[in-house]
C-alpha positions, -999 to +999 in steps of 0.1 A: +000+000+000+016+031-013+007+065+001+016+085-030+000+119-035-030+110-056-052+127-082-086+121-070-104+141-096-104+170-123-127+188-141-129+217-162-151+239-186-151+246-222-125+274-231-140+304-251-129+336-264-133+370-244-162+378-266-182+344-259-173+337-221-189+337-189-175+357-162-145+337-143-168+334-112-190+314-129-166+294-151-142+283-120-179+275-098-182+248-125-149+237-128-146+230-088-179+214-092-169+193-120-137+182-103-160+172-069-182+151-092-155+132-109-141+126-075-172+115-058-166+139-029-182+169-008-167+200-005-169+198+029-140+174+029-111+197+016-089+211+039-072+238+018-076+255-016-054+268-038-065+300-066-044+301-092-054+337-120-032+358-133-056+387-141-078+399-114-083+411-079-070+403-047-091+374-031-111+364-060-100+325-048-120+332-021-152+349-034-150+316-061-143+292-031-177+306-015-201+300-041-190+263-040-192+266+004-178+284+034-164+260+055-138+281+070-105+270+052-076+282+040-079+300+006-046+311-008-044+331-039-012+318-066-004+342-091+027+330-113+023+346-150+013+313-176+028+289-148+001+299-123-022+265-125+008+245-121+018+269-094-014+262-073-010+224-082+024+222-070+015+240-037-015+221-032+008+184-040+036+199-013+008+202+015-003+166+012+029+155+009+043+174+040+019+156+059-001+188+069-033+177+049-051+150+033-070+167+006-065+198-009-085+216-038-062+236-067-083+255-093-076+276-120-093+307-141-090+334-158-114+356-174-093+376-202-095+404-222-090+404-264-058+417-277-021+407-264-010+405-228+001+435-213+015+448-180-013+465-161+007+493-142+025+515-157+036+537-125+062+507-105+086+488-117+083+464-149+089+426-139+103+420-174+124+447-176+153+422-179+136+405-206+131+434-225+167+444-222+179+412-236+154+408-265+161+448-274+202+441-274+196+410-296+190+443-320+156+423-339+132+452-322+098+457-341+075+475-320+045+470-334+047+430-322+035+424-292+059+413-263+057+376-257+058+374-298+090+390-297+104+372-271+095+332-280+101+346-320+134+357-309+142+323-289+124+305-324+151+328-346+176+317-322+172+282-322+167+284-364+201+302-369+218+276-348+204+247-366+195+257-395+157+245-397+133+256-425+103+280-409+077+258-417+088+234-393+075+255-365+047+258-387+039+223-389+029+223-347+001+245-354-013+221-379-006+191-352-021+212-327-057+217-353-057+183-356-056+172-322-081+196-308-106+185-334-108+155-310-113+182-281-152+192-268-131+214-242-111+234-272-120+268-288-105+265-321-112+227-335-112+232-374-084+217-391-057+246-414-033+238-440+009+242-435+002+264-464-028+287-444-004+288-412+025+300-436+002+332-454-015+341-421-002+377-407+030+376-401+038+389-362+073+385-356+106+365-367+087+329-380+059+334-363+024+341-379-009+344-367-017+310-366+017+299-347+002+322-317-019+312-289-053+331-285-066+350-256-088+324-243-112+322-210-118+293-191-115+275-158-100+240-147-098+218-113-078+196-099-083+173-064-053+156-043-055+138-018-029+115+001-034+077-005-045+071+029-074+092+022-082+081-007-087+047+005-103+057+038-130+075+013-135+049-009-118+070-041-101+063-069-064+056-066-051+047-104-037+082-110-005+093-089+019+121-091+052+106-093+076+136-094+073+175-095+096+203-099+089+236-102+128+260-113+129+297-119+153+318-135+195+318-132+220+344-147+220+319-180+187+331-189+198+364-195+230+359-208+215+374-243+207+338-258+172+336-261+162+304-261+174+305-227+154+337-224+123+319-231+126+293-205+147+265-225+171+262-191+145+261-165+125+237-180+156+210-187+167+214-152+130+210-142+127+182-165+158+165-153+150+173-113+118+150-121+131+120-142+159+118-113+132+118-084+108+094-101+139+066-117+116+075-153+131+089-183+123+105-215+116+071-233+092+066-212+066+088-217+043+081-243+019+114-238+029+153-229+012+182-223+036+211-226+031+246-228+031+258-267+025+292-267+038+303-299+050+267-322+086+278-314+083+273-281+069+239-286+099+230-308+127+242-280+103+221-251+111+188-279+149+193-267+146+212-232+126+183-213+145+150-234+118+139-260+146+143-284+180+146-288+192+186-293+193+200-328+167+173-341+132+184-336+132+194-371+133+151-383+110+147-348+084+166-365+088+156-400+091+119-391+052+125-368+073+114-338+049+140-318+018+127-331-003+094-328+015+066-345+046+082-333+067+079-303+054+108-280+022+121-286+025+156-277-008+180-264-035+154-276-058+181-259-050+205-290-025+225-264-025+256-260-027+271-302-060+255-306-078+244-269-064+282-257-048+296-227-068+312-199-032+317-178-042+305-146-062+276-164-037+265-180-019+242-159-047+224-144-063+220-177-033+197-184-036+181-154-068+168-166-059+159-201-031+138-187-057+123-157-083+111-182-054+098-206-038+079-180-072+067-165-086+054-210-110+081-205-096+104-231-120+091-260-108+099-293-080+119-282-069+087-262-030+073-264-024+036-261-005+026-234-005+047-213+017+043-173+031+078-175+022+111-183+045+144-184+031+181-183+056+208-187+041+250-178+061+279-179+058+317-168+082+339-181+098+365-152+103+334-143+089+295-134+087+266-152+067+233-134+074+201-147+050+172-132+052+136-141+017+112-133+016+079-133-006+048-135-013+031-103-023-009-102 
C-alpha cells in the first residue's frame, strides 16, 4: 500500500474567447464542481484551496471558493504569469505531501480580455524589464509586435540560426495542434488549417504568424489531491499518482543574451531532469505530454529542453510524426495551447486533466495507447517553469 500523493479528480469547462465567455466566477464554480463530481466527494472534505489567475483582484480565490461553500479553510491566492495553474498544483501536491493535509483543492481561471497580454501598471517597476533588455540588445526590435511574440520569436530565430531549420517546421505544430483539438469538446479552435494557411497568415514576428500564436482564451479548470490514505479511507479512486514535481525559476544563464534560454529552455531541462531523477523514469518513457506551446517555437525548444529528443533534431522529430499518434510521444492530444487556448491561470490544471483522463482510458478519441506515465511541462516567463510527471497506479 503506497501512500503517493493521488489525483482524486479534475474537471474543467469549455475554453472560449473573451467575446463568448462567462464571467470567471461562474466558469471556476463549474470547474470546482466538476472536479468534486469526478471525485465522488463533498466539499466539505477539503482542507485547503489553492486560486491560481493571473488577471484579477485580490481574493477572488475566495469569493469563487464561497459560491462552492464556506467551511472556513484556507484560501490562498497563486499568481505565477502562464505557470500559475501549475503553481497552485504544485502548492496544493507539497501540502499533502508534508503531511499537513489530506485533501486539498487547486483551481484555476481566468477571465481575459482580447488583444495581447500586457503589464497593467505602468507607475512601478516592470517585472520583465530584464527580458526586455535582452530581447532589445539581440537588436531584432519591431515595435509594433507584441511582447511575448518577440520574445518566443526571438528564442524560435535563435534556435533556427543555430540549426538551420526551414520556418515551416514551426509551422507544422500549429497544424498538429488543429488536428488534435478536433478530438477536443473542451477546445476553442477545432477546425483543421493547412501548413500552407499557417505560412500566409499575418505575419507577427521572426517565423511566427498568426496562426503559430496562442489566443486570448477564457476558461476554468480543477484539480483534487489527496494522500493515498485518504483516498482509501474514502472509498476514491487511486489509479492516478503524481510521481515527481519540480517547479525551477530563473539563473544568470537566462539572461546571458541567448534567447532560447530567455524563453525558459534552461529552467524547464533542469526542471525536467530534477523530475526524471526523483521518479527513476526517463524520456523514453513517456508516451503522452502536455507542454506549454505558446507560440510553435516554443513547442519545438520544449522537444529538446525536457528529453523527448536529442538537441538540434526536432526538425526530423516533426517531419518523421514522432509528436503525433502513430509516433513515439504524442504531444498536447488536448489540441495544447494554439487550438484548446490559454486562460493563464487555467492553464496548468487544464493539463492536469488531459493527462488524468489519458492515464485513466478516459480520453475518448483523443486517447493514447499505453499509457503508465504522463509528463506536463508549464512555464511563466519572469520566471517559473513546473514540470509534473503522473503515473498509472495498479
Amino acid at each position: 500500500m503506497n501512500d503517493r500523493v493521488q489525483v482524486v479528480g479534475v474537471g474543467m469547462v469549455p475554453f472560449a474567447t473573451p467575446r463568448t465567455s462567462q464571467p470567471y466566477d461562474v466558469l471556476a464554480e463549474a470547474a470546482i464542481r466538476a472536479a468534486l463530481c469526478d471525485a465522488d466527494l463533498d466539499y466539505e472534505r477539503v482542507q485547503q484551496v489553492y486560486a491560481g489567475y493571473v488577471y484579477g483582484d485580490s481574493t477572488c480565490g475566495q469569493h469563487v471558493a464561497y459560491s462552492v461553500g464556506m467551511t472556513g479553510v484556507p484560501v490562498v491566492n497563486v499568481h505565477n504569469n502562464c505557470s500559475t495553474g501549475s503553481t497552485a498544483l504544485w502548492l496544493a501536491r507539497q501540502a499533502v505531501a508534508s503531511g499537513a493535509v489530506d485533501c486539498v483543492l487547486a483551481v484555476g481561471f481566468e477571465q481575459m480580455r482580447p488583444g495581447a497580454l500586457a503589464s497593467q501598471w505602468d507607475d512601478r517597476p516592470e517585472p520583465f524589464a530584464r527580458l526586455e533588455a535582452v530581447a532589445r540588445a539581440s537588436g531584432d526590435v519591431d515595435e509594433d509586435a507584441p511582447m511575448a511574440a518577440r520574445w518566443f520569436g526571438g528564442g524560435g530565430d535563435a534556435y533556427a540560426e543555430r540549426y538551420g531549420i526551414d520556418p515551416r517546421t514551426f509551422a507544422a505544430v500549429a497544424v498538429k495542434a488543429r488536428q488534435h483539438a478536433a478530438n477536443n469538446p473542451y477546445a476553442v479552435f477545432r477546425d483543421p488549417v493547412t501548413l500552407e494557411q499557417v505560412m500566409a497568415s499575418p505575419h507577427v514576428f521572426g517565423p511566427l504568424t498568426r496562426l503559430q500564436c496562442c489566443p486570448p482564451t477564457c476558461g476554468a479548470a480543477a484539480a483534487i489531491v489527496t494522500s493515498g490514505r485518504f483516498a482509501r479511507r474514502h472509498g476514491l479512486r487511486t489509479d492516478v499518482a503524481i510521481a515527481a514535481q519540480a517547479m525551477t525559476t530563473d539563473t544568470a544563464s537566462s539572461f546571458d543574451g541567448d534567447l532560447m534560454r530567455l524563453v525558459g529552455y534552461e529552467m524547464s531541462r533542469t526542471a525536467a531532469n530534477q523530475v526524471y531523477e526523483a521518479a527513476g523514469v526517463g524520456p523514453e518513457d513517456i508516451r503522452v505530454c502536455e507542454l506549454h506551446d505558446c507560440f510553435t517555437t516554443n513547442e519545438v525548444l520544449t522537444y529538446e529542453a525536457i528529453g523527448l529528443t536529442p538537441e538540434g533534431t526536432a526538425d526530423r522529430f516533426v517531419a518523421d510524426g514522432e509528436n503525433t499518434y502513430g509516433g513515439r510521444v504524442v504531444t498536447n492530444p488536448s489540441g495544447g495551447l494554439l487550438s484548446k487556448g490559454h486562460p493563464l491561470g487555467a492553464t496548468g490544471l487544464a493539463q492536469c486533466a488531459e493527462l488524468t483522463w489519458q492515464l485513466r482510458g478516459e480520453a475518448e478519441a483523443r486517447q493514447v495507447e499505453d499509457v503508465t506515465h504522463a509528463l506536463q511541462h508549464n512555464i511563466g516567463l519572469g520566471g517559473a517553469a513546473v514540470v509534473t510527471l503522473y503515473e498509472k497506479v495498479g
